[in-house]
Each structure stands twice: as structure tokens, then as C-alpha cells.
C-alpha positions as CSV (number, residue, x, y, z in Angstrom):
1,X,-94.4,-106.7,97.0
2,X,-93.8,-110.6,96.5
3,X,-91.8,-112.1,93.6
4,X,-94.7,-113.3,91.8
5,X,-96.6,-109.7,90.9
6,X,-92.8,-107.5,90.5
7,X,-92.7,-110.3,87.3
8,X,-96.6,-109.7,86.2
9,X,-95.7,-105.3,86.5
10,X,-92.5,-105.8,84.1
11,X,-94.4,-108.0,81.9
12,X,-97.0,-105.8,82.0
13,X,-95.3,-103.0,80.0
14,X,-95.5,-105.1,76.8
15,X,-97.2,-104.3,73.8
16,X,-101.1,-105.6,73.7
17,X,-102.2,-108.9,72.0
18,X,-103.4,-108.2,68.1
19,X,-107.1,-107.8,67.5
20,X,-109.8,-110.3,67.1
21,X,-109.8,-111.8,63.2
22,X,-112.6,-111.2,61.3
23,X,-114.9,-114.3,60.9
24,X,-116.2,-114.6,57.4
25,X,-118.5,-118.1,57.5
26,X,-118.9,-120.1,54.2
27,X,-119.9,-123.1,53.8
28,X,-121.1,-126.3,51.2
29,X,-123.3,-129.5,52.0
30,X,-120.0,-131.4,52.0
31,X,-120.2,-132.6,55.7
32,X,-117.8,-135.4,55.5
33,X,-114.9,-132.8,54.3
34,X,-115.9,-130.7,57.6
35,X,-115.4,-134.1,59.7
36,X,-112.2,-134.8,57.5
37,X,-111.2,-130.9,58.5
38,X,-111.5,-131.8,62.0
39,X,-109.7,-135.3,62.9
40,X,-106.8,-133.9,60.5
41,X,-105.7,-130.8,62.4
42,X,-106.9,-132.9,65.8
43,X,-103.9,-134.5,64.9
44,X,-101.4,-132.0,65.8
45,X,-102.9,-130.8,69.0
46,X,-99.5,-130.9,70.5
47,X,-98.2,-127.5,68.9
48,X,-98.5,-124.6,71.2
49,X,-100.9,-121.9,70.3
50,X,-103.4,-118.8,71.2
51,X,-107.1,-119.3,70.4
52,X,-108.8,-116.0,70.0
53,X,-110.7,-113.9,72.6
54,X,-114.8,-114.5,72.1
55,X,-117.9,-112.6,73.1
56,X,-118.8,-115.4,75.5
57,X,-115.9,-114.9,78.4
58,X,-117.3,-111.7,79.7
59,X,-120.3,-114.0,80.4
60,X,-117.9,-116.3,82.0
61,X,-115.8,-113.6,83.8
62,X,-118.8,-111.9,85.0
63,X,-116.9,-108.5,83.7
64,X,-117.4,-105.6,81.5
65,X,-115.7,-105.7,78.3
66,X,-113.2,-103.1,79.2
67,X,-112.1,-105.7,82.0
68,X,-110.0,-107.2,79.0
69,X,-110.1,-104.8,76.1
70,X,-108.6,-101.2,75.2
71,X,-112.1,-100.4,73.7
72,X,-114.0,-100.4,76.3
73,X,-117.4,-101.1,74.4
74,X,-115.3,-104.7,73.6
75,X,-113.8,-106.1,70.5
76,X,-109.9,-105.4,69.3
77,X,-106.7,-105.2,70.8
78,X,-106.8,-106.5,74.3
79,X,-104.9,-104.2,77.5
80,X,-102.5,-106.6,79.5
81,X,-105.0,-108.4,81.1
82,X,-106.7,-109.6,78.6
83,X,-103.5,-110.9,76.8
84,X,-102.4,-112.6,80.2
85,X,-105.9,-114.1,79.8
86,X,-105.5,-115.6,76.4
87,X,-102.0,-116.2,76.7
88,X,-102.9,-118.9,79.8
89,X,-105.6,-120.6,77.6
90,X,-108.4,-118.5,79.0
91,X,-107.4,-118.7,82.2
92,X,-105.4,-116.4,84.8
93,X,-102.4,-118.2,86.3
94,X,-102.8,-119.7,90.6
95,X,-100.0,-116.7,91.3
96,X,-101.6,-114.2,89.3
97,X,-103.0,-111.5,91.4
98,X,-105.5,-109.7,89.0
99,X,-106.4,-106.9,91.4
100,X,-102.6,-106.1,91.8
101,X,-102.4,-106.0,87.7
102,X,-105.5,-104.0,87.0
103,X,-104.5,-101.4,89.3
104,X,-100.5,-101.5,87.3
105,X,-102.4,-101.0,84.2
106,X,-104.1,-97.7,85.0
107,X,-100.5,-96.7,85.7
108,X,-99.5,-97.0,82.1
109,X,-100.2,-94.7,79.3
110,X,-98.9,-93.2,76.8
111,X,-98.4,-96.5,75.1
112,X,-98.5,-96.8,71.1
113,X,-99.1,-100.6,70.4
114,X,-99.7,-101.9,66.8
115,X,-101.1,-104.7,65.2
116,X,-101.2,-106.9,62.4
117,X,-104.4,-109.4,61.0
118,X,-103.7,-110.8,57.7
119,X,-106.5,-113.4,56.1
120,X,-106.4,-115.4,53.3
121,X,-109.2,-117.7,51.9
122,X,-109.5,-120.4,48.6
123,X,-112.8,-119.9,48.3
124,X,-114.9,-123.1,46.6
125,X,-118.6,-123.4,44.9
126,X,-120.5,-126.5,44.1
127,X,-121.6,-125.4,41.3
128,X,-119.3,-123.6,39.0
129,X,-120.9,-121.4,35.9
130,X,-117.9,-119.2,34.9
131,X,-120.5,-117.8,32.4
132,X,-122.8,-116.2,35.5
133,X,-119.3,-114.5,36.0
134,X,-119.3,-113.7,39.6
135,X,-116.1,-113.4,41.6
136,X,-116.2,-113.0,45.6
137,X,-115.9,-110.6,47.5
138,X,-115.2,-109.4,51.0
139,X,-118.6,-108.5,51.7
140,X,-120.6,-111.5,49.8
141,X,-118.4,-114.3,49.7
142,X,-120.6,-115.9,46.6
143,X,-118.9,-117.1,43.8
144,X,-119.2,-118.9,40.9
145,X,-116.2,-119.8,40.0
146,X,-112.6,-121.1,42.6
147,X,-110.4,-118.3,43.4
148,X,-108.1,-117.6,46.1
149,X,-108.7,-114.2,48.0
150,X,-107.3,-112.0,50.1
151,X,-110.1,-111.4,53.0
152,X,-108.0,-109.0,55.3
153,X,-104.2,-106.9,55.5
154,X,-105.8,-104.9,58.6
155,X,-103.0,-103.0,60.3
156,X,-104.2,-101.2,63.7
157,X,-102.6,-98.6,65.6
158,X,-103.8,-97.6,69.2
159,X,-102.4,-95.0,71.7
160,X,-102.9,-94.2,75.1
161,X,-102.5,-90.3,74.9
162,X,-103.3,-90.2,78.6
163,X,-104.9,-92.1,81.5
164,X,-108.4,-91.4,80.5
165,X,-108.1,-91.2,76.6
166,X,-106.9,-93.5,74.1
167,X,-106.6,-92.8,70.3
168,X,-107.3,-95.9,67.7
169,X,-106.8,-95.9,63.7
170,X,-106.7,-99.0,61.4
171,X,-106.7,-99.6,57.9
172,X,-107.6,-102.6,55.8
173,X,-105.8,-102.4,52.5
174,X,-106.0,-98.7,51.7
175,X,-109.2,-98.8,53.2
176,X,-110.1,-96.4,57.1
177,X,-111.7,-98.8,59.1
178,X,-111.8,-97.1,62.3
179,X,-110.6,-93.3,63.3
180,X,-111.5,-93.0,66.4
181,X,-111.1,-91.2,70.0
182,X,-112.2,-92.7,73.0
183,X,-112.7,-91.0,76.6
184,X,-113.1,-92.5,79.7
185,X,-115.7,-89.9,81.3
186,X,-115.8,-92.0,84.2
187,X,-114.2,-95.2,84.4
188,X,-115.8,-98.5,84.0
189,X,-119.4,-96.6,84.1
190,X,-119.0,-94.0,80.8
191,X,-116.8,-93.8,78.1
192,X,-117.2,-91.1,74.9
193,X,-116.0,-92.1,71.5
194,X,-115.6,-89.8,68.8
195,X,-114.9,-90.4,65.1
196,X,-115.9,-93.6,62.7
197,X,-116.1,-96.5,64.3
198,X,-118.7,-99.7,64.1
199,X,-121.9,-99.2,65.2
200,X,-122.9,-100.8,68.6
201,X,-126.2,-102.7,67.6
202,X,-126.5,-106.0,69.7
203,X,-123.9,-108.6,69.7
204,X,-120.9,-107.1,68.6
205,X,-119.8,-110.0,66.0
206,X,-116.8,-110.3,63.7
207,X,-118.5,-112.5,61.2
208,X,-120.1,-109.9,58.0
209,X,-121.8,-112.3,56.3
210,X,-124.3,-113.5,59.1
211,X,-127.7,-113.3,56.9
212,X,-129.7,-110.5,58.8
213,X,-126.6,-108.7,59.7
214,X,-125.5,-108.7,56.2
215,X,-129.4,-108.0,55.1
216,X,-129.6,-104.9,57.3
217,X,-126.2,-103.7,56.3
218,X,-124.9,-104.2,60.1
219,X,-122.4,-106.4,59.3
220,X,-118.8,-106.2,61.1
221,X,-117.3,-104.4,58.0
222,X,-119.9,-101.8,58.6
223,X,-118.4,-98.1,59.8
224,X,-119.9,-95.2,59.8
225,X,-119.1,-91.3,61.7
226,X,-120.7,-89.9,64.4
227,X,-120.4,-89.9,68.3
228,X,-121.0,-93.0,70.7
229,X,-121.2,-93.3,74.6
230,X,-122.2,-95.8,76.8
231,X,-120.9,-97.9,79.6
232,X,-122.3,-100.0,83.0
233,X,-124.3,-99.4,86.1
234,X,-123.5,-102.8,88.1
235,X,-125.2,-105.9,85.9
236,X,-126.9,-102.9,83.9
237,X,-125.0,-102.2,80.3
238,X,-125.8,-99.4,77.6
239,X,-124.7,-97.3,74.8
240,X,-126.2,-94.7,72.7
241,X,-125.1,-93.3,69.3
242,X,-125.6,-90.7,66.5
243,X,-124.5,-90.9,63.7
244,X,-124.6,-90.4,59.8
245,X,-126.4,-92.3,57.7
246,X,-124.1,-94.3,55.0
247,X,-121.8,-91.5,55.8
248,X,-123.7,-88.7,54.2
249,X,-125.9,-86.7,56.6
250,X,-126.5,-86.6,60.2
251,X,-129.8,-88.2,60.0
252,X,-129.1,-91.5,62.3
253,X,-129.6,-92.8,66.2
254,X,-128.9,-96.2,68.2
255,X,-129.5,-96.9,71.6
256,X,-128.6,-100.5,73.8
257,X,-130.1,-101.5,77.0
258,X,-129.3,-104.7,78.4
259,X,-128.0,-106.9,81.3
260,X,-125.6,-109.7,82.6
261,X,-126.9,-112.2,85.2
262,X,-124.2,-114.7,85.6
263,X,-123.4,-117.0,82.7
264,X,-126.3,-114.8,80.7
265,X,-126.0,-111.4,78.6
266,X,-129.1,-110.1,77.0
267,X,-130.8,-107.2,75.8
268,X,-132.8,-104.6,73.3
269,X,-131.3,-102.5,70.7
270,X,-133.0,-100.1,68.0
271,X,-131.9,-97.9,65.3
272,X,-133.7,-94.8,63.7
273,X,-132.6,-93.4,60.6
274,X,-133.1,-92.0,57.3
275,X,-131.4,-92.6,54.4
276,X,-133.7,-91.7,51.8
277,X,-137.2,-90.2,52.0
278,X,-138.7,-92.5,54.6
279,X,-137.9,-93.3,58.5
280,X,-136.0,-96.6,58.9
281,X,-136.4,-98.7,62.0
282,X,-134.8,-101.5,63.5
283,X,-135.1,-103.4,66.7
284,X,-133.4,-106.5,68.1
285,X,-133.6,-109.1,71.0
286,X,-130.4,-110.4,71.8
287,X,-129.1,-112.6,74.5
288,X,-125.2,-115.2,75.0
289,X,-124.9,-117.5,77.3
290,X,-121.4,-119.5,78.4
291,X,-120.5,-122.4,80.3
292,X,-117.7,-124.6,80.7
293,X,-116.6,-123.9,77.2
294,X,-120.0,-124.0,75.5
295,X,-121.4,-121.0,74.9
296,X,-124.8,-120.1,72.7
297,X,-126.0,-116.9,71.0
298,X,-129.4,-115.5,69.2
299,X,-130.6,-112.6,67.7
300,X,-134.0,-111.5,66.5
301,X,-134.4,-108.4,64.6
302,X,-137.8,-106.6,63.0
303,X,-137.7,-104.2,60.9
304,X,-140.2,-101.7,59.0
305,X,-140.0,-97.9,57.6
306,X,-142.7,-94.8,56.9
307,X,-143.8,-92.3,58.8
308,X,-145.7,-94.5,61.8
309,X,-143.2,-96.4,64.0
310,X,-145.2,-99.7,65.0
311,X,-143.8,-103.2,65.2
312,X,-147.6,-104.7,65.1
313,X,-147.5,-107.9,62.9
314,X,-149.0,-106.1,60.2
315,X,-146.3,-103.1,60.5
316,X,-142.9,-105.0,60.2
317,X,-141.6,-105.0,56.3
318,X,-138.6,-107.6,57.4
319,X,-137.4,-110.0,60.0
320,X,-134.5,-112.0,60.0
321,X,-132.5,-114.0,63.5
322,X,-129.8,-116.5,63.9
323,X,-128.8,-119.1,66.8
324,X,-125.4,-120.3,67.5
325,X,-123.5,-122.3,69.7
326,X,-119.7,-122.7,69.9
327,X,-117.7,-125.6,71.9
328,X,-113.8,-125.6,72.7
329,X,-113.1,-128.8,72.4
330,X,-109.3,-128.1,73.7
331,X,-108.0,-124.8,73.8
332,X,-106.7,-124.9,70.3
333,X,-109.7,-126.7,68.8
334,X,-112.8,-124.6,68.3
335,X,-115.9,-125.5,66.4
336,X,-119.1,-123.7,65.8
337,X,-122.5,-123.9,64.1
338,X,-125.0,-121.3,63.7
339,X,-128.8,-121.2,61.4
340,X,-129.9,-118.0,60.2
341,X,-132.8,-116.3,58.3
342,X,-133.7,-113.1,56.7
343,X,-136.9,-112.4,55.0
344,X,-136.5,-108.7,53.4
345,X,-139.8,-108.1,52.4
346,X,-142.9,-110.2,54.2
347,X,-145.2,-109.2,51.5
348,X,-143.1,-111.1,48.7
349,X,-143.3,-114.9,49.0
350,X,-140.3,-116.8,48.3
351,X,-137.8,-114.1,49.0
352,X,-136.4,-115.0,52.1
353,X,-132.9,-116.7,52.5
354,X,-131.7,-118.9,54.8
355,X,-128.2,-121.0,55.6
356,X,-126.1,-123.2,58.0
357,X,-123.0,-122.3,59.0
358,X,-120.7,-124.7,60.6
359,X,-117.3,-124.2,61.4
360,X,-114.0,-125.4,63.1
361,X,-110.7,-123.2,63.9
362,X,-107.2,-124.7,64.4
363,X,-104.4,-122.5,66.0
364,X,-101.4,-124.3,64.7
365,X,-98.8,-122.2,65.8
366,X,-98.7,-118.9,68.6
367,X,-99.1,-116.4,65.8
368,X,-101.7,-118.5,62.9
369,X,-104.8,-120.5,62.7
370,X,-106.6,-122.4,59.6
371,X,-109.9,-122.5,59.4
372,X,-113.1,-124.0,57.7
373,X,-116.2,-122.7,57.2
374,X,-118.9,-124.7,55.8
375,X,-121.9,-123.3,54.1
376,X,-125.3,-124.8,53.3
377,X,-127.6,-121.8,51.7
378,X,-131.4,-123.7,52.1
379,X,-132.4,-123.5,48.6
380,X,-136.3,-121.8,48.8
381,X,-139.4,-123.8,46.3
382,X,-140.9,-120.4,46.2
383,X,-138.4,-118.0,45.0
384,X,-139.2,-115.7,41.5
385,X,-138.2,-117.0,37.9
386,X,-133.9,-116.6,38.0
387,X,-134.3,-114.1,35.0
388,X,-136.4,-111.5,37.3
389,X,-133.5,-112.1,40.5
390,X,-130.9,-109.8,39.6
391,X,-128.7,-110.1,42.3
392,X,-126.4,-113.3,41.9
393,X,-125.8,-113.6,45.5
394,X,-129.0,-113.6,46.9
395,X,-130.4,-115.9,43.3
396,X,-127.3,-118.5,44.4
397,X,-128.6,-118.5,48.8
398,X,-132.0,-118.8,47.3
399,X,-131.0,-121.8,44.8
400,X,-129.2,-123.4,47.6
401,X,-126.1,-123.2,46.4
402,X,-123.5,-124.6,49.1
403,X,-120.1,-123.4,49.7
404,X,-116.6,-123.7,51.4
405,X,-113.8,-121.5,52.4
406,X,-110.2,-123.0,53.6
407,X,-108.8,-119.5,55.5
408,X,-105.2,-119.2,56.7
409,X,-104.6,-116.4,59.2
410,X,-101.5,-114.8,60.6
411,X,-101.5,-112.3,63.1
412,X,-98.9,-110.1,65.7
């Protein structure tokens, strides 16, 4: 055994990197503060940091999400490799014999590790009507007045209780997030989770607030109890769930079929439940690609409910998607910008909302980033009279009412 991989095995029994941060985007048509943003914390490039982990590498990698995280269907704390990975600036060190580690880290188990994401945001409006009297919150982010808020105090606990199961539980301020077991049925190809946990539909984003996400009630917030397996046959990637609906009754199904070739990860998902009288279906179209630091993302969704399941034009009740694209203009440096839409009801004009998003994130330090998000709701000619829009949210997205969010993050 040389020098080089007796170093990577001790330093392999260290605790796992903290989990990915939420990404709530918000934004006003105040371009020039988002250029201001970005030459000001260009200017202090030279302080070491970790950027987090993104959807795109396993594109890049060509690997399954397990490759580099403890949950095997992706997201959250990462196992050793995947901290080696982002420690090294998304890249594995010229001595770094990843065969060597992998096979180290089936070795260890056992392991309790615990995390620590703690956001804070000073959320800003163009237009401010204290009189509307609507304060954000952490699943709308509208507000008509400047307050400060506290977006996340997520503290995460995950154990290896053997080699082929792992135990995860987090809370977010007195609130379960995820309780949740997860069995490795058969490595790399099948994995079993029981418990409450976020539901597996398409790209699996941190952002809540993307419009059809948020519209659909998918957002990354979104947890719910049941039982989830899935896994991958070569290039070939799936999972299947069932689950309550809105936590009440067993009345809910998922299913993901999809594929990697090279840089590009796409596929279907759908969802059949019932939370009320009538069947609920969704479907969606997904697809990432990554390349030399750039990396693009879309989504399509249709949606429609009653007892015939069509997705005919005539049949679909809503539609919503969103395109992205995200650069790393140095390791430390990352900036973003995404449109989205989400039409609830095609048979009411003037109902559908849509927004940019742009963003840039600044690690400053090992353990902390700042961050900007920009919004610019599209206001829409055709919505109804404000007095008949109840909902203040969706009346301010379909005003056009911009916004910005200045978030601090601190993480271990």
C-alpha cells in the first residue's frame, strides 16, 4: 500500500461534508445591484472556500448519485468521496486513487455524522404597502414590506447502522423534515427507503420557490410518508414510490424512468394521487446537461385530474416549465439564471405567472457563502380585477412585482 492512499484511508474516517443548502431564488428588476453584487465579492476571490455540490457533476462524472452521496437517490450529506471531491474544488487530487477509496468506504459503518445549515435572508420589495400586510415566508418569499428572516436552522443526523443500511433524521426549527431508513438491497442497482422523505419527481432541486414546482406543491420543502425504491441498470436510472397524500391517506404513486449518456441526464416522471374526490395527475420531461463548468437544466410538466387519464391538448387543466443554466466562473464564484412559467388553470385567461431568476453565490470563507437572488415576476395585462385575486402572492407575480433577497449561510 503506497504512502499516498494509507493518508486518503485515515482521512477517510472523518465525519461527512454538511448537506446541500436550500436555494430559495428572489429577485427585483434592479440589474445593476446584481452586477454591483458581483464585481464586489469578485474582489475577494483570494479567500479559500467550498462551493456546494450541484445536480450537474454526476453528468460530469458519468456516476450515480450514490457515487458521492450517503442517499443514494442524491442530495444531502456527501460519504468521503464526495467531500474529497468538493474539498479539491470539484476535482479528485493526481495521487488520489478513487478505486482504492471507494472500496475503504464500504469498510466503514457504523458512523453517526451530523450536520448543521443555517440561512438567513433580508428580504426587499419594490414596492412596499405595509397596509396589504404580508410578511414572507419560507414557502412564498412575497412580501410587502423589508424584514429580515430566518430561511433555515436545519440540523441533520445520519448513521450507518450497518454496511447495507443507513438511518437519516433532520429537523428544521422544531419542524421533521426527513425520518427516514434507507437499504441497500443491492448495491449501486437497488436501494429501499422507508419513512418521510422528499418525493423523487424529476430533478431533484433545492430551490422551493421555482414556479411550477411551487404551483404543483413539489417544491424541495415538500415531505411526505410512504415507501421509495429505485436505483440503476448501467446508463438506465429509476425509482418508484407510494406514498400518502398530504400525509393523510395512502392514496398516492410516483414512478422515474430516465437515462445518462455522457454530459446528458434526462427523463419522464408521473404522479397519481388523490387528495380529494378526483384523480390527480402529473407528468414531466426533464433533462441537465454539464460541461466545463456550464451546465443547463429544463423541465416540462402537464397536469390534469377526473376520472379519464389523457394528456390530449384538450385534457391538460395546467402546465408550467423552467430553463436554467449555471456557470462557475471560479470555483468560489457561481452564478445562475433560470425563466419559469406556470399556468394553473388553461381555461382562465390571465392566470398564469411567470419570473426570472438570476443569481450569484460567493463562498467567502470554508464554512459560509452570501448570496443574491434576483427576482423579476413578469407582470401579466390579462390577469382578474386585484379585488377578485385573493391570494397576495400570486396578485404581486401577476402585478410584476420584482424582488431581492441578500442570504448569508453558515454551515459544518
Amino acid at each position: 500500500m503506497n504512502s499516498h492512499y494509507k493518508g486518503w484511508a485515515r482521512y477517510l474516517s472523518s465525519s461527512t461534508s454538511p448537506p446541500r443548502p436550500l436555494d430559495i431564488s428572489i429577485g427585483i428588476s434592479l440589474l445593476p445591484w446584481l452586477v454591483l453584487m458581483i464585481s464586489s465579492i469578485s474582489l475577494s476571490l483570494f479567500f479559500p472556500s467550498v462551493v456546494e455540490a450541484r445536480p450537474e457533476f454526476a453528468t460530469e462524472l458519468e456516476k450515480e448519485c450514490s457515487f458521492c452521496h450517503l442517499d443514494p437517490a442524491g442530495g444531502g450529506p456527501r460519504n468521503r468521496v464526495g467531500e474529497i471531491f468538493e474539498e479539491n474544488y470539484f476535482e479528485f487530487p493526481e495521487d488520489f486513487d478513487m478505486e482504492a477509496v471507494t472500496e475503504e468506504v464500504k469498510e466503514i459503518v457504523k458512523r453517526l455524522t451530523t450536520s448543521l445549515d443555517f440561512q438567513t435572508a433580508f428580504i426587499k420589495t419594490t414596492q412596499v404597502d405595509e397596509t396589504e400586510n404580508a410578511i414572507a415566508g419560507c414557502n412564498s418569499c412575497h412580501s410587502s414590506i423589508d424584514r429580515f428572516l430566518l430561511m433555515q436552522a436545519e440540523v441533520t443526523f445520519n448513521a450507518e447502522a450497518s454496511e447495507h443500511v443507513r438511518l437519516t433524521l433532520s429537523n428544521n426549527a422544531g419542524t421533521t423534515m426527513n425520518a427516514f431508513a434507507t437499504v441497500d438491497a443491492i448495491p449501486k442497482h437497488l436501494y429501499v427507503k422507508v419513512g418521510q422523505f422528499r418525493l423523487p419527481f424529476a430533478i431533484k432541486q433545492k430551490d422551493h420557490n421555482i414556479l411550477v414546482r411551487e404551483g404543483y406543491g413539489l417544491g424541495s420543502n415538500k415531505r411526505d410518508v410512504g415507501v421509495e425504491i429505485g436505483g440503476n441498470a448501467g446508463k438506465i436510472f429509476y425509482n418508484a414510490a407510494f406514498f400518502n397524500t398530504n400525509n393523510t391517506a395512502a392514496k398516492g404513486g410516483l414512478g422515474t424512468l430516465g437515462a445518462q449518456l455522457g454530459p446528458i441526464r434526462a427523463g419522464v416522471s408521473a404522479i397519481l394521487e388523490k387528495p380529494s374526490e378526483d384523480w390527480e395527475r402529473l407528468i414531466g420531461a426533464f433533462f441537465t446537461a454539464s460541461y466545463a463548468g456550464v451546465s443547463i437544466e429544463g423541465e416540462f410538466n402537464l397536469g390534469n385530474s377526473g376520472k379519464v387519464a389523457s394528456f390530449t391538448p384538450d385534457a391538460v387543466d395546467s402546465k408550467g416549465y423552467y430553463v436554467g443554466a449555471k456557470y462557475r466562473i471560479f470555483p468560489q464564484l457561481t452564478v445562475a439564471g433560470r425563466y419559469g412559467l406556470f399556468d394553473p388553470d388553461r381555461m382562465v385567461k390571465g392566470d398564469a405567472s411567470q419570473r426570472v431568476t438570476l443569481s450569484a453565490e460567493y463562498n467567502f470563507i470554508e464554512n459560509g457563502a452570501i448570496s443574491l437572488f434576483y427576482w423579476a415576476n413578469l407582470a401579466n395585462i390579462d390577469h382578474s380585477a386585484d379585488d377578485t385575486t385573493k391570494d397576495k402572492g400570486t396578485l404581486r407575480q401577476l402585478q410584476g412585482t420584482d424582488q431581492i433577497i441578500l442570504m448569508s449561510r453558515f454551515w459544518f
